[in-house]
Each structure stands twice: as C-alpha cells, then as structure tokens.
PDB file of N, CA, C and O in Angstrom:
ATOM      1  N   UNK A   1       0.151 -11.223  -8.758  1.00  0.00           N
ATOM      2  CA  UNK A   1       0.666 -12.084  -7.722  1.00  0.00           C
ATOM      3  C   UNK A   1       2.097 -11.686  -7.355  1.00  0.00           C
ATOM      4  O   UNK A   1       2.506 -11.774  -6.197  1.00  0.00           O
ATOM      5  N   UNK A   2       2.808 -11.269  -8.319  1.00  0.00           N
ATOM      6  CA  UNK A   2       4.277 -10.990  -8.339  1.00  0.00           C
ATOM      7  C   UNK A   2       4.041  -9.930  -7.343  1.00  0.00           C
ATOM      8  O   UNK A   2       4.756 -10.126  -6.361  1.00  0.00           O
ATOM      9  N   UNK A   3       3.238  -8.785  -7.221  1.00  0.00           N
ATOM     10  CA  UNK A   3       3.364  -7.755  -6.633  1.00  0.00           C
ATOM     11  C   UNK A   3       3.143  -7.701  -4.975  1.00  0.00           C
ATOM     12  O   UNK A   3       3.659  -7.050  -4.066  1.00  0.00           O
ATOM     13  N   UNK A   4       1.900  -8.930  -5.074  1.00  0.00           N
ATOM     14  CA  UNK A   4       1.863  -9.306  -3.536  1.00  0.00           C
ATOM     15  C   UNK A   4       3.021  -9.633  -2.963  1.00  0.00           C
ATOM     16  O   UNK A   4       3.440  -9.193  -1.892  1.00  0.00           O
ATOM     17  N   UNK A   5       3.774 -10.745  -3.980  1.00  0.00           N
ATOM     18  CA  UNK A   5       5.182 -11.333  -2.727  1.00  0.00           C
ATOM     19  C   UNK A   5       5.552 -10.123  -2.923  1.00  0.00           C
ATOM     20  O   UNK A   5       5.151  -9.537  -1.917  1.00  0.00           O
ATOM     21  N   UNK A   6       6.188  -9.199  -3.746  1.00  0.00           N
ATOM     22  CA  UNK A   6       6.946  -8.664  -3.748  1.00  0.00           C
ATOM     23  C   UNK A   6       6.713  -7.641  -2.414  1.00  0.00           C
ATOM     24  O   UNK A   6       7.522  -7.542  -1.491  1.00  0.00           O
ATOM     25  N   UNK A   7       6.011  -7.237  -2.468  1.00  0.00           N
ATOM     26  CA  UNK A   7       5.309  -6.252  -0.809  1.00  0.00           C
ATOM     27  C   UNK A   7       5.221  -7.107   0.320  1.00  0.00           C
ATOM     28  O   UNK A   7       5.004  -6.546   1.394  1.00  0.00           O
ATOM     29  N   UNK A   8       5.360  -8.525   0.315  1.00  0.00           N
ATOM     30  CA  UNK A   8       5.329  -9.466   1.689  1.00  0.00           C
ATOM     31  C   UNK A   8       6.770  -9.438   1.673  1.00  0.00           C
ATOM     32  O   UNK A   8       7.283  -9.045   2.721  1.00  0.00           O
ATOM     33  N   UNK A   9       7.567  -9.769   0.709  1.00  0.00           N
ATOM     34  CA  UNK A   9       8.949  -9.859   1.266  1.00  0.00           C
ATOM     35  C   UNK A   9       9.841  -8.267   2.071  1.00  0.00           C
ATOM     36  O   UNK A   9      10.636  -8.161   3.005  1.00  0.00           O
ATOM     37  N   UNK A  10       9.163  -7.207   1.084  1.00  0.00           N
ATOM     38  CA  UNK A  10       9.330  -6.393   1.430  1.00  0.00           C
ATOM     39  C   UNK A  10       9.359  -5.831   3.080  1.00  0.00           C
ATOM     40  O   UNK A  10      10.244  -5.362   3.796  1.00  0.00           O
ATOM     41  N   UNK A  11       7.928  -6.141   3.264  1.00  0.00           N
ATOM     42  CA  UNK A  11       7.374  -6.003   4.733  1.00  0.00           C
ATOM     43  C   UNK A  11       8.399  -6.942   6.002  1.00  0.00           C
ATOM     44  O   UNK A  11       8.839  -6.584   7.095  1.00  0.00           O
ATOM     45  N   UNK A  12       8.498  -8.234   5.258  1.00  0.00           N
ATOM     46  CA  UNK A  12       9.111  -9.356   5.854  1.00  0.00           C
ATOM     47  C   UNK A  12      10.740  -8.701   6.393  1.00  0.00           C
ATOM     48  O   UNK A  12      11.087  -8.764   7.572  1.00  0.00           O
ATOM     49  N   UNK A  13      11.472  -8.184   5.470  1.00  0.00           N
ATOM     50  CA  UNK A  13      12.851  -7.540   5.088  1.00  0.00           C
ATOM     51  C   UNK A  13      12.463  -6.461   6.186  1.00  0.00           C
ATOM     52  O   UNK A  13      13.073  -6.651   7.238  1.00  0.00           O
ATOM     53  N   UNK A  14      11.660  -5.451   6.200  1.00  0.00           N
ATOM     54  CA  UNK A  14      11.886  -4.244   6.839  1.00  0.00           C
ATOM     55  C   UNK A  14      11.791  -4.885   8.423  1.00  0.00           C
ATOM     56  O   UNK A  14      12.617  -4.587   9.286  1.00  0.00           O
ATOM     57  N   UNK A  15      10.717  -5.756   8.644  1.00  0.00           N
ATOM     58  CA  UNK A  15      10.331  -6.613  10.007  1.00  0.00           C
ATOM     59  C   UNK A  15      11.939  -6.785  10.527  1.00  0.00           C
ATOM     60  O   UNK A  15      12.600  -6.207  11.390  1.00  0.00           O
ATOM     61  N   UNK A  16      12.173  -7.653   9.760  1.00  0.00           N
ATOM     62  CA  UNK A  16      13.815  -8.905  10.197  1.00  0.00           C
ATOM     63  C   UNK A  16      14.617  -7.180  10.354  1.00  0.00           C
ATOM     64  O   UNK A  16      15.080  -7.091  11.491  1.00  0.00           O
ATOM     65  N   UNK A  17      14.793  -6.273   9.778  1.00  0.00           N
ATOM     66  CA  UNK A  17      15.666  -5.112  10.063  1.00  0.00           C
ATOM     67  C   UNK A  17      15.824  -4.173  11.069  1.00  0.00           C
ATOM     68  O   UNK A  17      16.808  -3.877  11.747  1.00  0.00           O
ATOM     69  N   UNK A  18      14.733  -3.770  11.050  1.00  0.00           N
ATOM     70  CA  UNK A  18      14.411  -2.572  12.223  1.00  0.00           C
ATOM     71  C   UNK A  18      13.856  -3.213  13.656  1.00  0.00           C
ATOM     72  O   UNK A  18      13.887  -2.428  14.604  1.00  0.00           O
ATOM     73  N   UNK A  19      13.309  -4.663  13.941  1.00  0.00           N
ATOM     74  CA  UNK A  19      12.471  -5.704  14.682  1.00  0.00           C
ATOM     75  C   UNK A  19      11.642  -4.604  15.151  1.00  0.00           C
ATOM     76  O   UNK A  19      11.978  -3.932  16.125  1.00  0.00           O
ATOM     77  N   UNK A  20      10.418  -4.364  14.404  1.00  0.00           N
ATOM     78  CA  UNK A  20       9.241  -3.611  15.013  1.00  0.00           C
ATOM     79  C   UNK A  20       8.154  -3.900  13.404  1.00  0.00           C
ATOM     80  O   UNK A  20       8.568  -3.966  12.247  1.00  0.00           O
ATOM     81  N   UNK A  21       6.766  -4.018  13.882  1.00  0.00           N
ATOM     82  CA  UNK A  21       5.880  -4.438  12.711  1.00  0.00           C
ATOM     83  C   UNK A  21       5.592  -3.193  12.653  1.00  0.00           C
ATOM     84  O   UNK A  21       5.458  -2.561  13.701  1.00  0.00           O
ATOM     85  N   UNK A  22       5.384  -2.369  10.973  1.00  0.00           N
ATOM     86  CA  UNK A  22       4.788  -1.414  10.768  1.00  0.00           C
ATOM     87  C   UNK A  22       3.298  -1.427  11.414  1.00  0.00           C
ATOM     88  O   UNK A  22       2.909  -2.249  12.244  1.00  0.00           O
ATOM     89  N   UNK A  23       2.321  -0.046  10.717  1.00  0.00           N
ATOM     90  CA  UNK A  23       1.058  -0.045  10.905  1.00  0.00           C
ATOM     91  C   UNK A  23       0.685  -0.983   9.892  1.00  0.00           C
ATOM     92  O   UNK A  23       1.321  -1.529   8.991  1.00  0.00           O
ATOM     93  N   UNK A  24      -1.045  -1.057  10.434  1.00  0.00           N
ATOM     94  CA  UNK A  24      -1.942  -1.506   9.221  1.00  0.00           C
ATOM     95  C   UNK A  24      -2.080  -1.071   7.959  1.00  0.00           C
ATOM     96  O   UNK A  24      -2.423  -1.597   6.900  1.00  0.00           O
ATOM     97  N   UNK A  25      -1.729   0.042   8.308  1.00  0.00           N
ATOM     98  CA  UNK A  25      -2.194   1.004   7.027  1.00  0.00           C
ATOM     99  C   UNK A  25      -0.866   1.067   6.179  1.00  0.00           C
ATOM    100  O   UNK A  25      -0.989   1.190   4.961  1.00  0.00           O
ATOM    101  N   UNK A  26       0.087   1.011   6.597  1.00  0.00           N
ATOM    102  CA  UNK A  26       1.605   1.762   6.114  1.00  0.00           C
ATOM    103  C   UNK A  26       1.694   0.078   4.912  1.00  0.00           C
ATOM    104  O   UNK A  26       1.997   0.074   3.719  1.00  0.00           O
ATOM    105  N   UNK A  27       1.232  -1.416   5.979  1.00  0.00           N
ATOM    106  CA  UNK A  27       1.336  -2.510   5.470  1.00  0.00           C
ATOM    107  C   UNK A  27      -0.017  -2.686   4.012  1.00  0.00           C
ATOM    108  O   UNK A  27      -0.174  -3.352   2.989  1.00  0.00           O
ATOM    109  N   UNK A  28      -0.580  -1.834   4.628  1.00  0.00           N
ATOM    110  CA  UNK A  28      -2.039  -2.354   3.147  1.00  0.00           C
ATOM    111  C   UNK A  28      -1.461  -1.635   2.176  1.00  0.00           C
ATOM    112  O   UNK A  28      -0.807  -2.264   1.343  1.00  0.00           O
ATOM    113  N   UNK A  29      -1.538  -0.531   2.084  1.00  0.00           N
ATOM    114  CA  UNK A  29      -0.273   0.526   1.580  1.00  0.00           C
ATOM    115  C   UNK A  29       0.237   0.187   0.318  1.00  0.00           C
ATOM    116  O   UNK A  29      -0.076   0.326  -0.865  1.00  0.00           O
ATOM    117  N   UNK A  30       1.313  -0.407   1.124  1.00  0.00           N
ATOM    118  CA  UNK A  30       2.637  -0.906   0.171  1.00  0.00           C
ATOM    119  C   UNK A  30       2.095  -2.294  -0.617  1.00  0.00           C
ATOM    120  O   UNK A  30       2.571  -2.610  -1.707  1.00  0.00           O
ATOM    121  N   UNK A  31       1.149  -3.015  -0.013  1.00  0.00           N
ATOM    122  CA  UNK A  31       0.046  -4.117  -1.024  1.00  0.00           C
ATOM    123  C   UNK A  31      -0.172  -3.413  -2.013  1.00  0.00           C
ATOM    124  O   UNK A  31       0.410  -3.629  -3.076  1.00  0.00           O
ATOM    125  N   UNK A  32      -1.199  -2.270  -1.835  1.00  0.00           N
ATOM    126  CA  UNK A  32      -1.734  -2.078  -2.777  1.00  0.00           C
ATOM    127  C   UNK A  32      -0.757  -1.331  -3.903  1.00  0.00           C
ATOM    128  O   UNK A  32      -0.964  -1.344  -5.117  1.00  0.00           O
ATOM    129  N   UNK A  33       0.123  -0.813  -3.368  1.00  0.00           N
ATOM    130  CA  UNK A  33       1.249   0.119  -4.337  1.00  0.00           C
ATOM    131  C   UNK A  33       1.786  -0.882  -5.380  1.00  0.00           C
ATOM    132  O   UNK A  33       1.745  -0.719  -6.599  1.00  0.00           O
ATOM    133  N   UNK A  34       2.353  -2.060  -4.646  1.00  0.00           N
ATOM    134  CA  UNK A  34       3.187  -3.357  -5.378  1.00  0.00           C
ATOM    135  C   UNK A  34       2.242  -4.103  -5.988  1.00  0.00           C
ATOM    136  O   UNK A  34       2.704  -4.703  -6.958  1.00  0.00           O
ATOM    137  N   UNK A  35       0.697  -4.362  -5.721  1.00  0.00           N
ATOM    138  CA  UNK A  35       0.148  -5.101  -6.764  1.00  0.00           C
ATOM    139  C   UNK A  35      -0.212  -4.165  -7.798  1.00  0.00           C
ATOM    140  O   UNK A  35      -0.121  -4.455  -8.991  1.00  0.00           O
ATOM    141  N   UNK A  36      -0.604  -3.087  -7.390  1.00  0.00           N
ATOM    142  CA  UNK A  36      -0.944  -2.097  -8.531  1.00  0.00           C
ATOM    143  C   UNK A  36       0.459  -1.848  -9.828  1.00  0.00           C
ATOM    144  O   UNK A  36       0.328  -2.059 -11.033  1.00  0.00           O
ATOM    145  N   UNK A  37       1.445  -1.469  -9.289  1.00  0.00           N
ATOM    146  CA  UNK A  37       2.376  -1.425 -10.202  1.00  0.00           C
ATOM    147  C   UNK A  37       2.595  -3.011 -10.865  1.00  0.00           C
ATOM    148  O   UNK A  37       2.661  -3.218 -12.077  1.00  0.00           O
ATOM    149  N   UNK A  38       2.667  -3.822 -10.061  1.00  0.00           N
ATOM    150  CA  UNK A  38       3.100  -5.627 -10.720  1.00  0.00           C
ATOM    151  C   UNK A  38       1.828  -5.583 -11.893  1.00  0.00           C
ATOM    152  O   UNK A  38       2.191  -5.819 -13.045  1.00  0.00           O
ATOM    153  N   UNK A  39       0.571  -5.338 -11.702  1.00  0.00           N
ATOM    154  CA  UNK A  39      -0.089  -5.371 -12.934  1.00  0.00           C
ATOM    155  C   UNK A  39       0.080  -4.820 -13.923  1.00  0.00           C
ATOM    156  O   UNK A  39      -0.199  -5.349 -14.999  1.00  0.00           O
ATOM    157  N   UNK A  40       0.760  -3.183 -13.787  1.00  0.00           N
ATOM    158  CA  UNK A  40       0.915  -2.546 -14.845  1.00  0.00           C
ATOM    159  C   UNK A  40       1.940  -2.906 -15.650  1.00  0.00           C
ATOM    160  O   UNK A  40       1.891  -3.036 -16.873  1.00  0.00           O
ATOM    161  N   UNK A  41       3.289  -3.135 -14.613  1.00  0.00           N
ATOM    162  CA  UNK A  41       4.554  -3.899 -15.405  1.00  0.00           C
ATOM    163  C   UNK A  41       3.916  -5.109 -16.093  1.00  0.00           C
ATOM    164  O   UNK A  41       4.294  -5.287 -17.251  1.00  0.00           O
ATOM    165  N   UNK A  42       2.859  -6.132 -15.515  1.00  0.00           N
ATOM    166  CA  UNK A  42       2.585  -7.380 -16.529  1.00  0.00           C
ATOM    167  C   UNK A  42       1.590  -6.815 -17.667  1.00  0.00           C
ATOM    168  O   UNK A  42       1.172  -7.650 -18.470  1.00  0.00           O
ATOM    169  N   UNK A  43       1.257  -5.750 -17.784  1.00  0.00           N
ATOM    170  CA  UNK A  43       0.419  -5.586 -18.526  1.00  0.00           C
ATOM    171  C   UNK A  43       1.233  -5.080 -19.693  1.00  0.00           C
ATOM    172  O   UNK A  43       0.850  -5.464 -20.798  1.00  0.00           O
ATOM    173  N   UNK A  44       2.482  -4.139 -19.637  1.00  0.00           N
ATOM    174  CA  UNK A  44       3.164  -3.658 -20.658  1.00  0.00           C
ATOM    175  C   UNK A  44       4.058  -4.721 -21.046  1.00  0.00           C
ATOM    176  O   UNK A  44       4.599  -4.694 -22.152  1.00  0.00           O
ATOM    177  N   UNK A  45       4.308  -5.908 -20.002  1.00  0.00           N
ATOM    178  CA  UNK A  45       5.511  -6.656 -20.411  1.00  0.00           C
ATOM    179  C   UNK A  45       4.817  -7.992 -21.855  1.00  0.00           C
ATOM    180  O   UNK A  45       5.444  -8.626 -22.705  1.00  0.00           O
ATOM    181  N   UNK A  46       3.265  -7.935 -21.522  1.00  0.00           N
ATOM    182  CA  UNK A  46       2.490  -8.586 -22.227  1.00  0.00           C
ATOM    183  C   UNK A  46       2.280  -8.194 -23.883  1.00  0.00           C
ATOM    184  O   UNK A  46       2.326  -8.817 -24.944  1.00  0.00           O
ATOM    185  N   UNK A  47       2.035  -6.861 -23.480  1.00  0.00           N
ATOM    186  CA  UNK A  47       2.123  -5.849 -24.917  1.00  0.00           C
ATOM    187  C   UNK A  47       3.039  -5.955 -25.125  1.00  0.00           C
ATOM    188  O   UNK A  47       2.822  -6.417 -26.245  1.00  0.00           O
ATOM    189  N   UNK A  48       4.651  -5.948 -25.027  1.00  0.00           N
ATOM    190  CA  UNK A  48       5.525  -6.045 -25.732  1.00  0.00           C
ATOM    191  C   UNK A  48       5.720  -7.852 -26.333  1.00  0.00           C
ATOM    192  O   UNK A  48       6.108  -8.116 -27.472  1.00  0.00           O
ATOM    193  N   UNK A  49       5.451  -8.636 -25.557  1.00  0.00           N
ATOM    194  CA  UNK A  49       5.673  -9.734 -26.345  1.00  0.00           C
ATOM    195  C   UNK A  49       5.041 -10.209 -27.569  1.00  0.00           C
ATOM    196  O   UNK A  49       5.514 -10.933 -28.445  1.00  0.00           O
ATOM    197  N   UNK A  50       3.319  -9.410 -27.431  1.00  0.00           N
ATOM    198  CA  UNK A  50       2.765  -9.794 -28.074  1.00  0.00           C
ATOM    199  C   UNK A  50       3.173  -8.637 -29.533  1.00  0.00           C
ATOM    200  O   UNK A  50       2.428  -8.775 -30.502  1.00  0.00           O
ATOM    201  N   UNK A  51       4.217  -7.643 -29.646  1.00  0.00           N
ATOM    202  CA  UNK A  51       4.538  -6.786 -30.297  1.00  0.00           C
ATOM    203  C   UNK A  51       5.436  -7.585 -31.372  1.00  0.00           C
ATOM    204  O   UNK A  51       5.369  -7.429 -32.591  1.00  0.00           O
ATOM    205  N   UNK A  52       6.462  -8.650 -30.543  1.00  0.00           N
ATOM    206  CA  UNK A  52       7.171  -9.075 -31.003  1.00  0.00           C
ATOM    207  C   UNK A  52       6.758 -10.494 -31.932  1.00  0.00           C
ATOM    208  O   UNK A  52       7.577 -11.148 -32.578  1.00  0.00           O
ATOM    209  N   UNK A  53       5.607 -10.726 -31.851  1.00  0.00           N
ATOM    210  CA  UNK A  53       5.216 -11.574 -32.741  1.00  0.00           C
ATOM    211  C   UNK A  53       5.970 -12.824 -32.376  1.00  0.00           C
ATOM    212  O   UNK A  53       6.509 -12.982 -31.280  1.00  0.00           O
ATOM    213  N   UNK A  54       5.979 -13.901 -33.576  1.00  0.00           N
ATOM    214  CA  UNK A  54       6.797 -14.617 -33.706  1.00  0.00           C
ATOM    215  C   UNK A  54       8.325 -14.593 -34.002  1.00  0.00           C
ATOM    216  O   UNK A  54       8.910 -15.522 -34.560  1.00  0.00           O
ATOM    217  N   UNK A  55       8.834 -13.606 -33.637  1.00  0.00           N
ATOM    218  CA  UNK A  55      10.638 -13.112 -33.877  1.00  0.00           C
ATOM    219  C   UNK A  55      11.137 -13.915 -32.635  1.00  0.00           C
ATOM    220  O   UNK A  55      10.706 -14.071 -31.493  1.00  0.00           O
ATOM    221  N   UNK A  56      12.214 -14.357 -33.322  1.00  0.00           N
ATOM    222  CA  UNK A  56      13.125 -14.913 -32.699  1.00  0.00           C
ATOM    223  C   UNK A  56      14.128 -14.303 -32.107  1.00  0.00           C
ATOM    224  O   UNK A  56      14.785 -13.503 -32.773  1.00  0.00           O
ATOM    225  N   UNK A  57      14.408 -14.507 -30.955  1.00  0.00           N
ATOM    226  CA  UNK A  57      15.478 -13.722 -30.335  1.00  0.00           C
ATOM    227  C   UNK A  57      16.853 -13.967 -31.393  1.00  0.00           C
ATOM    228  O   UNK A  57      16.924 -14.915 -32.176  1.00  0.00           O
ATOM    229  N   UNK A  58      17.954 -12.862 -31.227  1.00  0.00           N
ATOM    230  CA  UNK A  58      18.839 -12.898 -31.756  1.00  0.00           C
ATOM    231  C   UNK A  58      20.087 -13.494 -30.754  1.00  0.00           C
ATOM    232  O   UNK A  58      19.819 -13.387 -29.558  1.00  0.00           O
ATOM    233  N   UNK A  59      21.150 -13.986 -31.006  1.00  0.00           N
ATOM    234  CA  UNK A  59      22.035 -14.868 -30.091  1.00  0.00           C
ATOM    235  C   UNK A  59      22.619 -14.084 -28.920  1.00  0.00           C
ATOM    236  O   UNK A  59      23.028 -14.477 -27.827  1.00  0.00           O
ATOM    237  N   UNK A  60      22.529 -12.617 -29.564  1.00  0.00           N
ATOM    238  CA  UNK A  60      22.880 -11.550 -28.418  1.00  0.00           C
ATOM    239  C   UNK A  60      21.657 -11.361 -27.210  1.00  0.00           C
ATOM    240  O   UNK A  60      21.703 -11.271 -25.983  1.00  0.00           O
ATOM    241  N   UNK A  61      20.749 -11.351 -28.034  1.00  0.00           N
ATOM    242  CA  UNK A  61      19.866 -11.191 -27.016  1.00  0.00           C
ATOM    243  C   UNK A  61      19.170 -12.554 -25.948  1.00  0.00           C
ATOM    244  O   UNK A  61      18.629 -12.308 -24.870  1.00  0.00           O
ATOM    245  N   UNK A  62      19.282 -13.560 -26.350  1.00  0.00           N
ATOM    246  CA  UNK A  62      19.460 -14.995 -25.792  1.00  0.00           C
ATOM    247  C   UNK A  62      20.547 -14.452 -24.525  1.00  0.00           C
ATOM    248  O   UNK A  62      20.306 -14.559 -23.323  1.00  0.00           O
ATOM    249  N   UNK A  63      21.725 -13.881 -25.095  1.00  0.00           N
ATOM    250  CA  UNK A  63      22.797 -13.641 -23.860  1.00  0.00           C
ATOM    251  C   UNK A  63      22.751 -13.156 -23.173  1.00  0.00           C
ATOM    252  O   UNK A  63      23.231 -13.472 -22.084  1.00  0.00           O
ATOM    253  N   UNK A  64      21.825 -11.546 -23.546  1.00  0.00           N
ATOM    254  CA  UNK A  64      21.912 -10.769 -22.454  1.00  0.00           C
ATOM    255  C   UNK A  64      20.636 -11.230 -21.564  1.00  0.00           C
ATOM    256  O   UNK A  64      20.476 -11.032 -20.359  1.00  0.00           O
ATOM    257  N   UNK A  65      19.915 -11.786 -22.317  1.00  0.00           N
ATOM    258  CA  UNK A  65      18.679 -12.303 -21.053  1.00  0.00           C
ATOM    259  C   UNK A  65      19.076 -13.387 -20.531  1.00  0.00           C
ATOM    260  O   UNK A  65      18.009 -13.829 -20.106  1.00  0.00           O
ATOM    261  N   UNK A  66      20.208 -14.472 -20.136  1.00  0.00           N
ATOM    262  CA  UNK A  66      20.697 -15.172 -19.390  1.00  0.00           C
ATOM    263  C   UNK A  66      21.443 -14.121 -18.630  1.00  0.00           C
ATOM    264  O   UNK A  66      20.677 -13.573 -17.837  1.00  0.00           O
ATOM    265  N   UNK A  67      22.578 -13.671 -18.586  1.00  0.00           N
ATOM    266  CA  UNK A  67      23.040 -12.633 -18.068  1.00  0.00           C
ATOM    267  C   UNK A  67      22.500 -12.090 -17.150  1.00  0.00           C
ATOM    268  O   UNK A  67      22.926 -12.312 -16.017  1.00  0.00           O
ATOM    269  N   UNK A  68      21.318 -11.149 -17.364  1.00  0.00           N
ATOM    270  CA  UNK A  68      20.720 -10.617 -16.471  1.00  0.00           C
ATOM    271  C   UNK A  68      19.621 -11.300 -15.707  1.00  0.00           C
ATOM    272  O   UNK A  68      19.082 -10.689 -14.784  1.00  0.00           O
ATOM    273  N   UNK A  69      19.271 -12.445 -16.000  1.00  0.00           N
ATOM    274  CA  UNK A  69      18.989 -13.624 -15.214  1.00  0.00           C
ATOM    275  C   UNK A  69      19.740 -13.910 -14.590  1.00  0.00           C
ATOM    276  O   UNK A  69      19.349 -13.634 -13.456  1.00  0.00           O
ATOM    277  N   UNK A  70      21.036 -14.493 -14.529  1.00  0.00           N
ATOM    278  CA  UNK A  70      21.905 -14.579 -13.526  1.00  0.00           C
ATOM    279  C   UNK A  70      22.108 -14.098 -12.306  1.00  0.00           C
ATOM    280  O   UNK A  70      22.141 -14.506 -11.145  1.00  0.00           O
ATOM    281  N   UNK A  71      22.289 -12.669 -13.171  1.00  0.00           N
ATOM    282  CA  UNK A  71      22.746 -11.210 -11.995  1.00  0.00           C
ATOM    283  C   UNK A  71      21.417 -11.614 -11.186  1.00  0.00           C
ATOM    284  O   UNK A  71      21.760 -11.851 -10.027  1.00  0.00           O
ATOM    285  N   UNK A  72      20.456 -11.732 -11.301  1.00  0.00           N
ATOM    286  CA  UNK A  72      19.462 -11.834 -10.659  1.00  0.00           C
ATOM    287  C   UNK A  72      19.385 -12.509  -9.412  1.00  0.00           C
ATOM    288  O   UNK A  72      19.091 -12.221  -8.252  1.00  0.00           O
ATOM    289  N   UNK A  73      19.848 -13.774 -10.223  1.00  0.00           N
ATOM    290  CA  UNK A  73      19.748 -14.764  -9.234  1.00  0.00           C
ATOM    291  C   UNK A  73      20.877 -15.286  -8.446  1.00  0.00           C
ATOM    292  O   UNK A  73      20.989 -16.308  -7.770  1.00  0.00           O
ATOM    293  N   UNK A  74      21.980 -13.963  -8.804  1.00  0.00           N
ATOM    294  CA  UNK A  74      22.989 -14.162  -7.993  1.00  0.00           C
ATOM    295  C   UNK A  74      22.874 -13.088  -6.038  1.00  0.00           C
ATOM    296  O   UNK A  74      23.012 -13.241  -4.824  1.00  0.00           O
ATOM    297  N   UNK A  75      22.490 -11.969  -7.232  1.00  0.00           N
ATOM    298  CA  UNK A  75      21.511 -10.898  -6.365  1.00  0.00           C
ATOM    299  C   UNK A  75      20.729 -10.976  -4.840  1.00  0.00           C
ATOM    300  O   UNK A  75      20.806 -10.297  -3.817  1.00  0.00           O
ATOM    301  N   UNK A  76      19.634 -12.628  -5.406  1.00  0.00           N
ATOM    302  CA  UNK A  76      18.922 -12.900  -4.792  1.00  0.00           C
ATOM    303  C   UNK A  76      20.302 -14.021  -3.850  1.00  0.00           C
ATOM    304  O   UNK A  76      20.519 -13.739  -2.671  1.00  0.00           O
ATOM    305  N   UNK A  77      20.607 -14.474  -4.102  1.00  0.00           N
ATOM    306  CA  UNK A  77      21.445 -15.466  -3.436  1.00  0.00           C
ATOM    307  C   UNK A  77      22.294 -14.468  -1.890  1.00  0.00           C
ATOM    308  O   UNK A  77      22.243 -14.831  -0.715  1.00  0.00           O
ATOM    309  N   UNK A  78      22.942 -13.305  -2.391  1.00  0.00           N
ATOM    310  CA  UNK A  78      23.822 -12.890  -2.125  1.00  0.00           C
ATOM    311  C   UNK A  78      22.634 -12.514  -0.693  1.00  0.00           C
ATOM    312  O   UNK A  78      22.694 -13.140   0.365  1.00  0.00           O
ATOM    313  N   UNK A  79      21.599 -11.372  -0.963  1.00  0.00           N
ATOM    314  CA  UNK A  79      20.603 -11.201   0.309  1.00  0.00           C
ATOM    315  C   UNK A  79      20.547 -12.071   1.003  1.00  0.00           C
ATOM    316  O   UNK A  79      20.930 -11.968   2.168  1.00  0.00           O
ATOM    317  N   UNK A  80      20.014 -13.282   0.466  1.00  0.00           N
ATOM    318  CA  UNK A  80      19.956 -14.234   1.372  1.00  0.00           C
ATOM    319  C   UNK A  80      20.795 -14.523   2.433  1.00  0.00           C
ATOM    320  O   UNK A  80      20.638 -14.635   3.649  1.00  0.00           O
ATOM    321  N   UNK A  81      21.842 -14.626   1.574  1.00  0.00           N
ATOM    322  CA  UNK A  81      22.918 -15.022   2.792  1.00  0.00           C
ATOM    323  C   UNK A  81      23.538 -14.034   3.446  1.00  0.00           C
ATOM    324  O   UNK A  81      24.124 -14.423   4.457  1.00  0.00           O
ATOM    325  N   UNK A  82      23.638 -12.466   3.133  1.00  0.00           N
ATOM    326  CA  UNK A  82      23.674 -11.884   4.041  1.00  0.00           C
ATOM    327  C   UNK A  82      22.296 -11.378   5.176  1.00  0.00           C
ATOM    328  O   UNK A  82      22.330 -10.549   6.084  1.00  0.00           O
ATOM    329  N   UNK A  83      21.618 -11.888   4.890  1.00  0.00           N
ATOM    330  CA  UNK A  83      20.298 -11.825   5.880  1.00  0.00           C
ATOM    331  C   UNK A  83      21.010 -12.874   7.023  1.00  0.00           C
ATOM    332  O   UNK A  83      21.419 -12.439   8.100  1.00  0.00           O
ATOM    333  N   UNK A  84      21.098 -14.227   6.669  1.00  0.00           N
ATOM    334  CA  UNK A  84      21.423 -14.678   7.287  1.00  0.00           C
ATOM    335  C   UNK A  84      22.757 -14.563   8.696  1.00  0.00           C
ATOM    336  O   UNK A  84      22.865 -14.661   9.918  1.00  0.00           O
ATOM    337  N   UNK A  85      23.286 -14.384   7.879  1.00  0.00           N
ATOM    338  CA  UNK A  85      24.470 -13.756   9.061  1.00  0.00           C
ATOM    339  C   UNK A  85      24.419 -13.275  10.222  1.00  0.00           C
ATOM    340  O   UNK A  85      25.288 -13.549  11.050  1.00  0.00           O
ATOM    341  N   UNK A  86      23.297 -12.397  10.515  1.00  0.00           N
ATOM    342  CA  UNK A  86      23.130 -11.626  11.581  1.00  0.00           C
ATOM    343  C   UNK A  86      22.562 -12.603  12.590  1.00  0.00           C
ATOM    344  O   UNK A  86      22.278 -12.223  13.726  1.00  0.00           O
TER     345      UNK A  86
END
C-alpha cells in the first residue's frame, strides 16, 4: 500500500510541477516499480524485526529512531509548504 501512495504522490508532485499528465504507461510504470519495491522493503523490514526477537531497543537507539522520525516529518512539512507557495 505504502508503494501505491508513494507512486500517486509521486505522479501527483510531477503533475503540480511540470502542469502536463504523463502517459499511461510511464504512470502504470512507476505503480508497478513503487509497489514492487514497497513489498520488498516490507518484506526485509519484517525479517529484520522478526530477527530481533524480543530485544529491547537500547536508549540510543529509542533516540535515533525519534530523530529520524522527526527529520521526517519535518521533511514532509517543509514540501508541503513549499508546494504551497507557488
């Protein structure tokens, strides 16, 4: 599912940029590229959790995965609002 938005926003982003809709094909495309990879990333990101058993994160690592959650969602903030602007 991740991979679908991720190729609709994509499509959406290039639309709002250039104002012209790709092809059909260029758009199925990049579907199938982004769901295909989003499965494989959930498929390894699955194997690793399930690697990690019951371990508890360590306080560093609690940090750096807020952290880079953040950046994330500062990331996402920042597009936004420069999308907006124009």
């Amino acid at each position: 599912m991740g991979g679908g938005l991720t190729a609709l926003a994509s499509t959406l982003f290039d639309w709002y940029t250039t104002h012209r809709i790709e092809t059909v094909h260029q758009i199925l495309g990049r579907f199938l590229i982004f769901m295909a990879l989003g499965i494989w990333w959930g498929l390894l990101m699955w194997n690793w959790r399930e690697a990690l058993g019951r371990k508890r994160l360590t306080r560093t690592g609690t940090a750096v995965r807020f952290v880079l959650f953040l950046g994330l969602m500062l990331g996402l903030a920042y597009a936004l609002w420069s999308m907006s602007r124009h």
